[in-house]
C-alpha positions as CSV (number, residue, x, y, z in Angstrom):
1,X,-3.3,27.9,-8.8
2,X,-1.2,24.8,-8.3
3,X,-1.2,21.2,-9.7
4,X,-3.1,20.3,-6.8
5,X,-6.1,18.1,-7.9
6,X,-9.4,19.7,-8.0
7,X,-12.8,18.0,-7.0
8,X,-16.3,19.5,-7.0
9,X,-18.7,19.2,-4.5
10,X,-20.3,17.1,-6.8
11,X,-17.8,14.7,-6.5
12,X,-17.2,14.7,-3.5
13,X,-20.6,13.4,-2.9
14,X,-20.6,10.9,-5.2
15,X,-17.1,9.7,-4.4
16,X,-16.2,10.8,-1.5
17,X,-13.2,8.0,-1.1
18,X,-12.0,8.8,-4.0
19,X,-11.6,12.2,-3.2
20,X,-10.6,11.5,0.9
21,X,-7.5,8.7,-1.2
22,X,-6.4,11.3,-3.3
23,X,-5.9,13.8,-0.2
24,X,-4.0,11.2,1.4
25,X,-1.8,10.1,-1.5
26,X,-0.4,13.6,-2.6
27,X,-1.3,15.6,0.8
28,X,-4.2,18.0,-0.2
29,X,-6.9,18.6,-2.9
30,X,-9.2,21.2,-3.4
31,X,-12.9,21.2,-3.5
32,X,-14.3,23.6,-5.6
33,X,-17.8,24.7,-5.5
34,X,-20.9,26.4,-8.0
35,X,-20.0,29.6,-6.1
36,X,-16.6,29.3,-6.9
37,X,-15.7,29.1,-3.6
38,X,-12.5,26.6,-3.1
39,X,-11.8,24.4,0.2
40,X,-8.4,22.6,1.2
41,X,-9.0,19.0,2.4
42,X,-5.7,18.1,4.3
43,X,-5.4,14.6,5.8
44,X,-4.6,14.9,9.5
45,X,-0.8,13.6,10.8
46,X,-1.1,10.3,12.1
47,X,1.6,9.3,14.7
48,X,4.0,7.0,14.2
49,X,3.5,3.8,16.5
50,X,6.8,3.4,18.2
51,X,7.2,-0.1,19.7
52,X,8.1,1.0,23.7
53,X,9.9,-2.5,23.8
54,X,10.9,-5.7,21.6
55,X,10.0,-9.2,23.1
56,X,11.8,-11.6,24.8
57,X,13.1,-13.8,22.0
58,X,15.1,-15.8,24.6
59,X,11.7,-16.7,26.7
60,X,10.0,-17.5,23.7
61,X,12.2,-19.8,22.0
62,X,13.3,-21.5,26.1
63,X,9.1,-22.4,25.8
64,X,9.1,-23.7,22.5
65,X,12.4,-25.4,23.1
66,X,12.5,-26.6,26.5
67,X,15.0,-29.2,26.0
68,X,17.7,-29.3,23.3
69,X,16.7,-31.2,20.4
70,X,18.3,-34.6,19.4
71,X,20.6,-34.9,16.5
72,X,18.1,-36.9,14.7
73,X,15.5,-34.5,15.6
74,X,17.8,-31.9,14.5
75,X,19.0,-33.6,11.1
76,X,14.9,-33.9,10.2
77,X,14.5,-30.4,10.9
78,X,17.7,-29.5,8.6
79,X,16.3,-31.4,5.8
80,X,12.4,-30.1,5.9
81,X,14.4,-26.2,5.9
82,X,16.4,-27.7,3.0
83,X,13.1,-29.0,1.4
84,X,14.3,-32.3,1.1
């Protein structure tokens, strides 16, 4: 057999996230029960979210910023990013 990690029934009972983390962290365990029969516990593929489109930085920044900011205004904001 393989350095796959190997449960019981028994424990997967008991600790059944423990067994499901495992699965997920190296791919697959086995579950070995009294009979000596052995199971392969394989997390499923989840697909990868693909973003279909990024925002509108433009629009978001034209709403927070409708007008542009003063130099005063501007000088403030320079020194609170500075941490002054």
């Amino acid at each position: 057999m393989s350095d796959m990690k190997t449960f019981t029934v028994r424990d997967l009972d008991r600790a059944p996230s423990a067994v499901l983390e495992t699965s997920r962290k190296e791919g697959r365990v086995r579950i070995r029960a009294r009979s000596g029969q052995t199971y392969i516990i394989t997390p499923e593929a989840t697909p990868e979210k693909r973003m279909s489109s990024l925002p509108s930085f433009a629009e978001r920044r034209n709403r927070l910023f409708k007008r542009a900011l003063t130099a005063a205004t501007a000088s403030k904001l320079d020194q609170a990013i500075a941490g002054e």
